[in-house]
Rosetta silent file (secondary structure, phi, psi, omega in degrees, C-alpha in Angstrom):
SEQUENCE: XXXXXXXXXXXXXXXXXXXXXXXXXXXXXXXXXXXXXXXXXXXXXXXXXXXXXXXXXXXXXXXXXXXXXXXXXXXXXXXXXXXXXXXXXXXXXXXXXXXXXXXXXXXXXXXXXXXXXXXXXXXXXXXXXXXXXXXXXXXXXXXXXXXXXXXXXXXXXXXXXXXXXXXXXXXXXXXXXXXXXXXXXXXXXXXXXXXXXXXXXXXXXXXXXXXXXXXXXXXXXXXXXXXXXXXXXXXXXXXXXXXXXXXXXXXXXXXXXXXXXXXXXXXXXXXXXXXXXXXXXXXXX
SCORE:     score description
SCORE:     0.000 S_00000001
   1 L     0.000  130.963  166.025   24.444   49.667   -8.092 S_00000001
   2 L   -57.547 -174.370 -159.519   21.294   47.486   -7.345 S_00000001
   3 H  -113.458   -0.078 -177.671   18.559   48.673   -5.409 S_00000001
   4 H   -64.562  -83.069  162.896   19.412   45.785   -3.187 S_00000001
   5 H   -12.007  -78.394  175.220   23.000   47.271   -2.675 S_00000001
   6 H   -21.970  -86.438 -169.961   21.400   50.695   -2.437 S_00000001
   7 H   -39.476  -63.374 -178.386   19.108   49.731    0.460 S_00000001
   8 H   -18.763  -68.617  161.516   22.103   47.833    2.261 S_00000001
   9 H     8.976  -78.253 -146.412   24.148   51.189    1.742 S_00000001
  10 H   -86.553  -16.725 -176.378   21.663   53.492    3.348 S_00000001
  11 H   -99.584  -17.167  166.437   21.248   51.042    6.301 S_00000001
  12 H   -66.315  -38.003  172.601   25.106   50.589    6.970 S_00000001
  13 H   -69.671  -31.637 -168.584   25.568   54.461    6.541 S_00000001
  14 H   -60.623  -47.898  168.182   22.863   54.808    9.248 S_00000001
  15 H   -54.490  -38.431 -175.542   24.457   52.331   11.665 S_00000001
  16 H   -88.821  -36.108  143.085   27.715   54.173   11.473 S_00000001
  17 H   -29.188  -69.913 -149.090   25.857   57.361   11.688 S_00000001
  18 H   -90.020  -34.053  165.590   23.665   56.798   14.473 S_00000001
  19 H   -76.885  -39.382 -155.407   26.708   55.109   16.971 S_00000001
  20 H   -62.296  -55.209 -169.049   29.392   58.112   16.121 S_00000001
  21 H   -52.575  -28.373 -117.157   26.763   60.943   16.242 S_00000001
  22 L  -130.831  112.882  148.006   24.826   58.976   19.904 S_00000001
  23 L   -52.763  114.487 -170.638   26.450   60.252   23.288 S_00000001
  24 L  -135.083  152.420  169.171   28.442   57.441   24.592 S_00000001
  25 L   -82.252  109.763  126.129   30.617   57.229   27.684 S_00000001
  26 L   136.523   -4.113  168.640   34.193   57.134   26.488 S_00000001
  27 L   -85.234 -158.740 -178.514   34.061   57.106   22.648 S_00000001
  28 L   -94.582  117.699  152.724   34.455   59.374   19.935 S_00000001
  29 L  -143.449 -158.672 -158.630   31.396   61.764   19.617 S_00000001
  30 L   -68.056  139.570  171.137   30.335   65.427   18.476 S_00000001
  31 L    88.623  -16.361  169.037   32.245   67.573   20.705 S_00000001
  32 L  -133.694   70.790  175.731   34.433   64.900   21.905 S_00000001
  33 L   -63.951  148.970  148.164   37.478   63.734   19.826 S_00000001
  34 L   -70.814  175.883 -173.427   40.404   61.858   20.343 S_00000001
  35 L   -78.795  -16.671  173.607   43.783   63.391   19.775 S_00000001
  36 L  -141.585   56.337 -174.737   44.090   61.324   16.680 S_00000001
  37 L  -157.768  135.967  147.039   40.160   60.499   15.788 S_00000001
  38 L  -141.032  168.002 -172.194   36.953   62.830   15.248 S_00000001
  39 H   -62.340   -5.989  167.673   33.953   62.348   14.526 S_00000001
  40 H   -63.862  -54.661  176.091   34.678   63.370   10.865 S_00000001
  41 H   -35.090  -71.857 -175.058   36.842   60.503   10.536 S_00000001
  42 H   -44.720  -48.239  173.169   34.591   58.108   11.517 S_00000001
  43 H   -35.450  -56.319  179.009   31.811   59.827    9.592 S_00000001
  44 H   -77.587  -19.595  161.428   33.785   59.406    6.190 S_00000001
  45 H   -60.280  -66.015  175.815   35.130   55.837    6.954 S_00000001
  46 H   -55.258  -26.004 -178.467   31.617   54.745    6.831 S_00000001
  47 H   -88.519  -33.104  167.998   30.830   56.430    3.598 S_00000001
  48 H   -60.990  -54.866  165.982   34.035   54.752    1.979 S_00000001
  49 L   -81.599    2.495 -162.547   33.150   51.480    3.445 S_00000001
  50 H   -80.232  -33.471 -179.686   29.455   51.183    2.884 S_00000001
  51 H   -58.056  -60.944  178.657   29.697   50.573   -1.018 S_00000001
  52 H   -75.454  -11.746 -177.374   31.935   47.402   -0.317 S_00000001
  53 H  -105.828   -0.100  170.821   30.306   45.706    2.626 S_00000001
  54 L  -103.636   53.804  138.189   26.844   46.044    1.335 S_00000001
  55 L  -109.070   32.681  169.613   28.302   43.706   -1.832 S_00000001
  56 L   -72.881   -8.201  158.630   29.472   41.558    0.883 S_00000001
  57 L   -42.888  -70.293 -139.618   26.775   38.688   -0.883 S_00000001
  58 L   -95.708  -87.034 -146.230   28.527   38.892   -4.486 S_00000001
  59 L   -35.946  -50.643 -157.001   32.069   39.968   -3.549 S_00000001
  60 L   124.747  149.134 -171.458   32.464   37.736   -0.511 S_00000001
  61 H   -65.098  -59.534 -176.099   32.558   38.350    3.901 S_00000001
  62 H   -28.780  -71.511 -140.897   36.610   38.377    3.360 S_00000001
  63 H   -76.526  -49.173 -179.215   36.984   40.530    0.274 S_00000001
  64 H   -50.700  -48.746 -165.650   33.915   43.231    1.741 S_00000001
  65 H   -71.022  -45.864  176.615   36.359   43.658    5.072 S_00000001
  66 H   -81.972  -15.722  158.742   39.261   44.172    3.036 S_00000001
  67 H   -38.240  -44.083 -144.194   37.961   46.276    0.803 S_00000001
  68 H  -110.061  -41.451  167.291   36.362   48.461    3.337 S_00000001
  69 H  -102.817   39.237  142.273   39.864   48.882    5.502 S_00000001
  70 H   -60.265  -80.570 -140.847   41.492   49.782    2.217 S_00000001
  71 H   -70.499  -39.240 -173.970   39.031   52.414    1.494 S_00000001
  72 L   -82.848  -39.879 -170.368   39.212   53.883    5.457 S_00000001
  73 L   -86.004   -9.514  171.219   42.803   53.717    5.765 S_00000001
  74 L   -89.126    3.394 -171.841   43.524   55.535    2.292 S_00000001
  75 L  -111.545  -65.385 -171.143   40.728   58.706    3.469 S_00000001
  76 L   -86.216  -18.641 -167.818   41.789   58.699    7.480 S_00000001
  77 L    43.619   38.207 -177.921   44.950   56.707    7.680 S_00000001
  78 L  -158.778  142.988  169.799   44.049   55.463   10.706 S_00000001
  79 L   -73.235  111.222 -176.261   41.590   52.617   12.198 S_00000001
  80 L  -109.223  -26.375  177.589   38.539   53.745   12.972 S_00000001
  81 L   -70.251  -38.151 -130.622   36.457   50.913   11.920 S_00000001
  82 L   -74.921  -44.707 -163.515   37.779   47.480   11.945 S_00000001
  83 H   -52.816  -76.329 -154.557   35.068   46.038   14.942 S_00000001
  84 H   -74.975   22.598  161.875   32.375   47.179   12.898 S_00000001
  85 H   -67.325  -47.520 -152.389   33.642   45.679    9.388 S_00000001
  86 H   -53.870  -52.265 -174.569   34.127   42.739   11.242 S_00000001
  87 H   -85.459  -69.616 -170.591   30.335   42.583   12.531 S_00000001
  88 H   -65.499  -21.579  151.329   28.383   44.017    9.459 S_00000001
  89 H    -7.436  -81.464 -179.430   30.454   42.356    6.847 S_00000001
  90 H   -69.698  -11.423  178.921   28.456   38.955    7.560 S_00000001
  91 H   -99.989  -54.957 -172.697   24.885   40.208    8.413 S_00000001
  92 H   -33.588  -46.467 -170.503   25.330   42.259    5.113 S_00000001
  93 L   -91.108   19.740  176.610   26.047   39.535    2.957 S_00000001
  94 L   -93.609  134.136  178.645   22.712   37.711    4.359 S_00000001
  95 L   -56.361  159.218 -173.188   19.910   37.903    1.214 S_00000001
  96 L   -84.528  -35.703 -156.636   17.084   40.526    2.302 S_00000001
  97 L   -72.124  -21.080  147.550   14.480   37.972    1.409 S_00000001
  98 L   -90.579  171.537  159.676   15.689   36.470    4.572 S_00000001
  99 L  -111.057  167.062 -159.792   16.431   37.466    8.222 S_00000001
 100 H   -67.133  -27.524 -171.012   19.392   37.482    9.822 S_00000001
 101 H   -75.058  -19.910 -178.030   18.974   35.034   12.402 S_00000001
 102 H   -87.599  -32.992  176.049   17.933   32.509    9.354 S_00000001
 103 H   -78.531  -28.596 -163.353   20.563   33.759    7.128 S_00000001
 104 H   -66.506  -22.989  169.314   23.563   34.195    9.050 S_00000001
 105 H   -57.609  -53.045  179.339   24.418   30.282   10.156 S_00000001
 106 H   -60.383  -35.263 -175.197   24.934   29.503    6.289 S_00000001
 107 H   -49.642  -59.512  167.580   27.238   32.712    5.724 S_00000001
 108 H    -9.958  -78.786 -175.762   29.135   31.499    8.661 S_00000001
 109 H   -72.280   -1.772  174.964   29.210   28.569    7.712 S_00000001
 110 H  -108.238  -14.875  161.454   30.425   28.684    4.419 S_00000001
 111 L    -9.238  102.580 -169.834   33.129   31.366    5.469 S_00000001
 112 L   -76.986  178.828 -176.758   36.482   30.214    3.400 S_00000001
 113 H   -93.881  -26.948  174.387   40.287   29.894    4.691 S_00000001
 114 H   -56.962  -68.206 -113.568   40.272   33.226    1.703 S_00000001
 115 H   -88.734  -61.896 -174.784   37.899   34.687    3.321 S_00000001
 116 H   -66.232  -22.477 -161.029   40.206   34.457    6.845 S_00000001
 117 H   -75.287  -43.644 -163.591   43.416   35.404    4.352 S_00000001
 118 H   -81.147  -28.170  152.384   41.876   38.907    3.017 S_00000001
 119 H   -32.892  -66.842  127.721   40.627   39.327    6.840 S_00000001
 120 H    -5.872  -91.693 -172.468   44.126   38.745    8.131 S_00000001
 121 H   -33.856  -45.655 -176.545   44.839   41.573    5.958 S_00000001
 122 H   -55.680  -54.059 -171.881   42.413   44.005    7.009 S_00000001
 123 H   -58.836  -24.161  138.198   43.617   43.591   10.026 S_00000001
 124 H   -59.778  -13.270 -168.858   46.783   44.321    9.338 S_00000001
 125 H   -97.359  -53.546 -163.438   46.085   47.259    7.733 S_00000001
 126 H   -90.874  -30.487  178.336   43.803   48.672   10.493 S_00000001
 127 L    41.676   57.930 -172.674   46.615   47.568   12.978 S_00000001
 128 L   -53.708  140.065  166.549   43.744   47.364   15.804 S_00000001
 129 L   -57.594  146.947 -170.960   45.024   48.202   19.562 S_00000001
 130 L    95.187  -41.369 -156.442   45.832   45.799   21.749 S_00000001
 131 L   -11.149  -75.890 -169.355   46.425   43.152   19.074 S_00000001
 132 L    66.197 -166.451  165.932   49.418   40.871   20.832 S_00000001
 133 L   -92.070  153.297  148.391   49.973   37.306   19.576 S_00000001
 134 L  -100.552  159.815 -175.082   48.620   33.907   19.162 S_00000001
 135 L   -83.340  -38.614 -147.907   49.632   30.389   19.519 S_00000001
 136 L  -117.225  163.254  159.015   46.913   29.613   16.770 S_00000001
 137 L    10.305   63.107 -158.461   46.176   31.299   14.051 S_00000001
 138 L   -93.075  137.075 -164.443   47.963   34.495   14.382 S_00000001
 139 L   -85.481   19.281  172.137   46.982   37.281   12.104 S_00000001
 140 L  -124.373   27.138  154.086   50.704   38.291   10.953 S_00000001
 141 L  -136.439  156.324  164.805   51.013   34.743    9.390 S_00000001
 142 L   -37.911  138.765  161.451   48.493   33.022    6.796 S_00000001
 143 L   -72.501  124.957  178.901   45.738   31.195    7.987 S_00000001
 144 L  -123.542   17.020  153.688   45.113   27.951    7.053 S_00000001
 145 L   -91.435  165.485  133.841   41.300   28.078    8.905 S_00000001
 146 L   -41.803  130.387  175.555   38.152   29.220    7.955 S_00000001
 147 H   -48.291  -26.960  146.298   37.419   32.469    9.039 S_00000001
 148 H   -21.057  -66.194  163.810   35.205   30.813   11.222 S_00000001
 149 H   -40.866  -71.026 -171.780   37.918   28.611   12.457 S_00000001
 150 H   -70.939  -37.676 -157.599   39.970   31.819   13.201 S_00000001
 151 H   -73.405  -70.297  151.067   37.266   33.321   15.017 S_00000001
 152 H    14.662  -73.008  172.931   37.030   30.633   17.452 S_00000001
 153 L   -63.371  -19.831 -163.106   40.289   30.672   18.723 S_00000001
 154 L   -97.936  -35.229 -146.484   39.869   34.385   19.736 S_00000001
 155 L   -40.054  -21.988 -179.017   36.103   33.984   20.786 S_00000001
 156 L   -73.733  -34.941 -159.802   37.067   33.536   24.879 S_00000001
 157 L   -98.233  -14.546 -165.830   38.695   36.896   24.882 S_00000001
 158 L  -153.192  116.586  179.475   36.798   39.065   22.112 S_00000001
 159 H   -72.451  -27.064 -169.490   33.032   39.345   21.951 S_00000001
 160 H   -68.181  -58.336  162.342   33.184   40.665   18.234 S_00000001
 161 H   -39.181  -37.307  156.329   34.920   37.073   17.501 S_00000001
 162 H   -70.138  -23.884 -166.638   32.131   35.616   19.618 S_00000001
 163 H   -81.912  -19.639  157.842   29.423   36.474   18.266 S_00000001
 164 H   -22.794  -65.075 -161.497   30.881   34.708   14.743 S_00000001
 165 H   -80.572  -37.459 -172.115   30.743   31.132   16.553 S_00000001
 166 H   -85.464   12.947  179.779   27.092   31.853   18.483 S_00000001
 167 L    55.502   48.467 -176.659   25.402   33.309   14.837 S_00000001
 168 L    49.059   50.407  167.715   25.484   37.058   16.479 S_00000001
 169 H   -38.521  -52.471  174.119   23.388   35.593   19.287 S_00000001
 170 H   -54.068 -102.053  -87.857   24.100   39.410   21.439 S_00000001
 171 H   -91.254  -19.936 -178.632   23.507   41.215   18.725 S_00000001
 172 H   -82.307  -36.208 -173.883   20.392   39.752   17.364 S_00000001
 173 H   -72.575 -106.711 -168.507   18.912   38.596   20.924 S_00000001
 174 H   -64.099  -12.952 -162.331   19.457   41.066   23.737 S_00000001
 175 H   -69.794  -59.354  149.444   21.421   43.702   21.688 S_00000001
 176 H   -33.727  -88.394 -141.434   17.849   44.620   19.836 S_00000001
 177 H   -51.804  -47.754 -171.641   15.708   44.400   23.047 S_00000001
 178 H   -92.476   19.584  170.602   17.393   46.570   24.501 S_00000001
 179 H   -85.912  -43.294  163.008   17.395   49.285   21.713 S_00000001
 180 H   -35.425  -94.557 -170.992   13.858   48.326   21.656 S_00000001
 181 H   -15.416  -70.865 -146.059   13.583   48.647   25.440 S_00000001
 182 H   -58.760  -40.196  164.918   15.597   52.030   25.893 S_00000001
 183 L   -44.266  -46.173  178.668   12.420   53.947   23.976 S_00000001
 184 L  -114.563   37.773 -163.172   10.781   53.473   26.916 S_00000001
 185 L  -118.312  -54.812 -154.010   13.549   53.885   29.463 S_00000001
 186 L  -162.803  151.145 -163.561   15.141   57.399   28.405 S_00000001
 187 L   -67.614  163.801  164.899   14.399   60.242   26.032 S_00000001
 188 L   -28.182  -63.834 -167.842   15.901   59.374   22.346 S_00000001
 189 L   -55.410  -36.087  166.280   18.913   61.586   22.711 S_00000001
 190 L   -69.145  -20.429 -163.544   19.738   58.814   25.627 S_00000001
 191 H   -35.438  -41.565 -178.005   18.893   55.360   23.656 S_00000001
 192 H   -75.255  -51.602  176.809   22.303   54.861   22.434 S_00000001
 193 H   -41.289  -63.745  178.373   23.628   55.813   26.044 S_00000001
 194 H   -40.024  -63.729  179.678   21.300   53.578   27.370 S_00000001
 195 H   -73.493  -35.289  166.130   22.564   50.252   25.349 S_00000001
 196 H   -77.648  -10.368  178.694   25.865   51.050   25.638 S_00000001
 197 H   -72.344  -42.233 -178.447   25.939   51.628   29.461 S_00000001
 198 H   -70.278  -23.284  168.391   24.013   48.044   29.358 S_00000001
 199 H   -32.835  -65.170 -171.692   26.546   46.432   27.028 S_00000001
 200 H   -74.094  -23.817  169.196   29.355   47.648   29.276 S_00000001
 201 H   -91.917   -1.654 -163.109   27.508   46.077   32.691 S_00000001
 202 H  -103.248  -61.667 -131.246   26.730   42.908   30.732 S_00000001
 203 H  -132.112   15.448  178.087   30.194   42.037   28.772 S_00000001
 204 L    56.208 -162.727 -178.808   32.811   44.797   30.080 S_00000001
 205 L  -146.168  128.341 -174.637   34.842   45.826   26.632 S_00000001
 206 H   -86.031  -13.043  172.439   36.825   43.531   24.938 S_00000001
 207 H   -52.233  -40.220  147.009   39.246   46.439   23.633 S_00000001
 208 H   -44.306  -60.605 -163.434   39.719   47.635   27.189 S_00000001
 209 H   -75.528  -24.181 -166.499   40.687   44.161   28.475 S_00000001
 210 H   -73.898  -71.752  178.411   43.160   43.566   25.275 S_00000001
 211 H    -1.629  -73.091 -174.591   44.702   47.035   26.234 S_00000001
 212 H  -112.782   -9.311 -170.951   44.630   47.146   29.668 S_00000001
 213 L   119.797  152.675 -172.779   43.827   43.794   31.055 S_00000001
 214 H   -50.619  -45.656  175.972   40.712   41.462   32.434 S_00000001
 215 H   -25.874  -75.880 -177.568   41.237   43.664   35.664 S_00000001
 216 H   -59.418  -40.691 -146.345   40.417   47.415   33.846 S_00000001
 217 H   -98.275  -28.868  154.650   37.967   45.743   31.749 S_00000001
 218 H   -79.139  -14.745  173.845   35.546   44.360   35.250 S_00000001
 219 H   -70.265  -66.505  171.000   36.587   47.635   36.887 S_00000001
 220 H   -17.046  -75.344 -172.908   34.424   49.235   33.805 S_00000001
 221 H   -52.194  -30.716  176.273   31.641   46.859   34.102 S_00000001
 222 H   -95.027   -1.434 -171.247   31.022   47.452   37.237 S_00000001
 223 H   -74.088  -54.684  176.544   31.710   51.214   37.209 S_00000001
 224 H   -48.715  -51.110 -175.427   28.653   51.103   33.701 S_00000001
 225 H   -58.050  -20.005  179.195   26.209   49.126   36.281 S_00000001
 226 H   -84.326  -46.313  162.500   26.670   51.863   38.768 S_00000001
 227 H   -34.366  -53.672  163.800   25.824   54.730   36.695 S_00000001
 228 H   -57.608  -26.093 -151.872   22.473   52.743   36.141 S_00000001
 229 L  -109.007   25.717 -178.562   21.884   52.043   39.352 S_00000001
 230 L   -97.018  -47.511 -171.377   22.394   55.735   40.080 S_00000001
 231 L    89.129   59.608  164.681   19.242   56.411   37.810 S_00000001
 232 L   -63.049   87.872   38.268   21.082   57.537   35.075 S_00000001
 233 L  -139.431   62.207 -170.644   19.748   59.428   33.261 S_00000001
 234 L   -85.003  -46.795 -179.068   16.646   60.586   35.074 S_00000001
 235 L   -37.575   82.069  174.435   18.649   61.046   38.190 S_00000001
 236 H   -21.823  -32.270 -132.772   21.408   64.363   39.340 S_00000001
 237 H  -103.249  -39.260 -177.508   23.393   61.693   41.095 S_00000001
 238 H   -67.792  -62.343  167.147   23.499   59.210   37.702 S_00000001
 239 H   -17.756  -62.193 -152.366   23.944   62.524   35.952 S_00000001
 240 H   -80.879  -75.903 -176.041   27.175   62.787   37.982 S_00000001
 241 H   -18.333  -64.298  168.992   27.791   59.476   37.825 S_00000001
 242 H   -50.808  -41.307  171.970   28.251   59.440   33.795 S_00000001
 243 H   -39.302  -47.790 -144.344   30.256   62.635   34.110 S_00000001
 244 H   -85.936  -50.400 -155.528   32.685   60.753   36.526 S_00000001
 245 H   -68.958  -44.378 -163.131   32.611   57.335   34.379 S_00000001
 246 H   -68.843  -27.048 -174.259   33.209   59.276   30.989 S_00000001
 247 L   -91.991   17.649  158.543   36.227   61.093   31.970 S_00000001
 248 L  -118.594 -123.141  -96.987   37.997   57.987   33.387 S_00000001
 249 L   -77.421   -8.182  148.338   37.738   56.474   30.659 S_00000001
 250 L   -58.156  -44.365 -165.920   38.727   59.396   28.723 S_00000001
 251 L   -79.817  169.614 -163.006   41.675   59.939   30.741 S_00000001
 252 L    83.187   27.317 -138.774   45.243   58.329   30.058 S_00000001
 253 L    46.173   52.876 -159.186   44.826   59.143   26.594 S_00000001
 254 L    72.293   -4.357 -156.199   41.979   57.266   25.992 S_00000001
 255 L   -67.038  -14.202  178.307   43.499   54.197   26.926 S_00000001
 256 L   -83.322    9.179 -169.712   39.935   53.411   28.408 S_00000001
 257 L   -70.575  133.242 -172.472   38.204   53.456   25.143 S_00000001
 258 L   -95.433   51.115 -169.989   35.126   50.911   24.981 S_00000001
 259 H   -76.566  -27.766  150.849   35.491   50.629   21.098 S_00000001
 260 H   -49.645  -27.822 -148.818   33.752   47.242   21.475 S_00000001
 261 H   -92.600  -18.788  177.382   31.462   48.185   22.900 S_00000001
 262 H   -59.456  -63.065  172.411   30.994   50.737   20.140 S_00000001
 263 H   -42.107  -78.684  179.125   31.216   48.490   17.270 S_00000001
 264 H   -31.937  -37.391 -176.623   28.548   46.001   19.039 S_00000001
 265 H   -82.139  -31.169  157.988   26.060   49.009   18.817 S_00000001
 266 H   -46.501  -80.637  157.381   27.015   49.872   15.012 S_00000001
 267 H   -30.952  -52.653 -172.631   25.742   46.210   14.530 S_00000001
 268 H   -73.004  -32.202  173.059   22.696   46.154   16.642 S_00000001
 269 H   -67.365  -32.371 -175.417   20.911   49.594   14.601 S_00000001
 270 H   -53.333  -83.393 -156.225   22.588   47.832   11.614 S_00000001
 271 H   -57.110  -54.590  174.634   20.328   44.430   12.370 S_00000001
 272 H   -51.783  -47.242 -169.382   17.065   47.088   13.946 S_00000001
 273 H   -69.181  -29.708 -164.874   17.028   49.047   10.638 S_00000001
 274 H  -115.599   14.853  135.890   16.705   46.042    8.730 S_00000001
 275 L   -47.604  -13.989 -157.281   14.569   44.332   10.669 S_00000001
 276 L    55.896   24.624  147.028   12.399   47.025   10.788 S_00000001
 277 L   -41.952  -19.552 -145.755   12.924   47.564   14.374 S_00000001
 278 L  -159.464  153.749 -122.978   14.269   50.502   14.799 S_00000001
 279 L  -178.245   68.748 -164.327   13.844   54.178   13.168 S_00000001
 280 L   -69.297  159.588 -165.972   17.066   56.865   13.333 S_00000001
 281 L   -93.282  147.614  174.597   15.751   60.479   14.631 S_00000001
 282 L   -51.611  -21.997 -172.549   16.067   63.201   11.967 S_00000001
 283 L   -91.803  -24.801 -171.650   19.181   64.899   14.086 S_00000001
 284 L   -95.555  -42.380 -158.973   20.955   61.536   13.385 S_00000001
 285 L   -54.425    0.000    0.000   19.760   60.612    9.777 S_00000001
């Protein structure tokens, strides 16, 4: 392995590290599993996939993603992953001598109809919730876009598909600032807490709206804006407040899970670490 590859690695394992391990309202973290998830899973998913998406350069965006929900679904046999292949895949495969906001329009933009074909795959393979059908470019026939192309079509309905067509506009623009911000907002152990409660008041979850509907998924957003505006998490009453918001969206099985919103955060430490933005705490590391 290069030392490029190395470095990639260690900043991909960190990102998947630092959202699983990071108290979040309604996802999988220590002490709080799903009935068919833990935080082991995830843990080991990342460690499977990190080797192929940071050769997302050489190998290809396509080839890294399918690679990587090979590698997860033969250790957990279950999708734990797919959002964030989907998002680091393409910052990964940007050269370090640049940054991502310079590199990432050409990846994009050179992004093949293979590239959508071995995608299409992962994604079958990960058999993400929610899925349904398309008119266009539906991912249980070939593609005959760009991955790009296919991205597009989903991009109204799925912020991980948006940020493809806007050159990860969230994740590089406000998605930093506020991991930035949040240092001086809420102790450490909150930071992650922080950006995803702002995520979820900004954009809702698009996993929650495929799930349950546009409905569930503005019920959310405005339930994460209240919890802030509670004074979460300086506050008793925001203190309550997260209590109340994580266990509805725990309850129903989970059915409430913000795994976008999750993914989106996997990406933004991904893009702070190599930016040199951003620093994981020794409890996370």
């Amino acid at each position: 392995m290069s030392s490029i590859d190395s470095q990639l690695q260690n900043w991909i394992l960190q990102a998947c590290r630092v959202e699983v391990l990071s108290e979040k309202p309604g996802n999988v973290s220590p002490g709080k599993s799903f009935h068919d998830a833990s935080v082991d899973d995830f843990l080991e998913s990342a460690v499977v996939s990190a080797p192929w998406l940071a050769q997302a350069g050489s190998v290809g965006v396509g080839k890294a993603i399918l690679e990587s929900a090979r590698a997860t679904h033969d250790v957990v046999g279950h999708n734990t992953n797919l959002g964030i292949l989907l998002l680091l895949a393409p910052m990964a495969a940007v050269p370090l001598d640049m940054s991502l906001s310079e590199g990432l329009p050409n990846v994009l933009r050179t992004l093949t109809v293979e590239d959508a074909d071995w995608t299409y795959q992962a994604i079958r393979i990960a058999e993400p919730g929610g899925l349904g059908e398309s008119d266009t470019q539906d991912v249980q026939q070939p593609p005959s876009e760009t991955l790009l192309q296919c991205m597009s079509h989903a991009a109204d309905r799925d912020l991980i598909a948006q940020q493809y067509t806007t050159n990860f506009a969230d994740v590089l623009g406000p998605g930093v600032e506020l991991l930035n911000e949040s240092a001086a907002v809420v102790p450490e152990a909150q930071r992650i807490g922080f950006v995803a409660l702002r995520l979820m008041s900004a954009f809702g979850d698009s996993l929650v709206a495929r799930k349950c509907g546009a409905a569930v998924s503005q019920d959310l957003q405005q339930r994460a804006a209240a919890v802030l505006n509670a004074g979460w998490p300086h506050a008793e009453s925001g203190r309550r407040d997260w209590s109340d918001f994580d266990e509805w969206l725990r309850s129903d099985g989970n059915q409430r899970n913000p795994g976008t919103t999750a993914d989106m955060i996997a990406a933004i430490v991904f893009a702070a670490l190599r930016s040199g933005k951003y620093s994981v705490p020794s409890e996370l590391a």
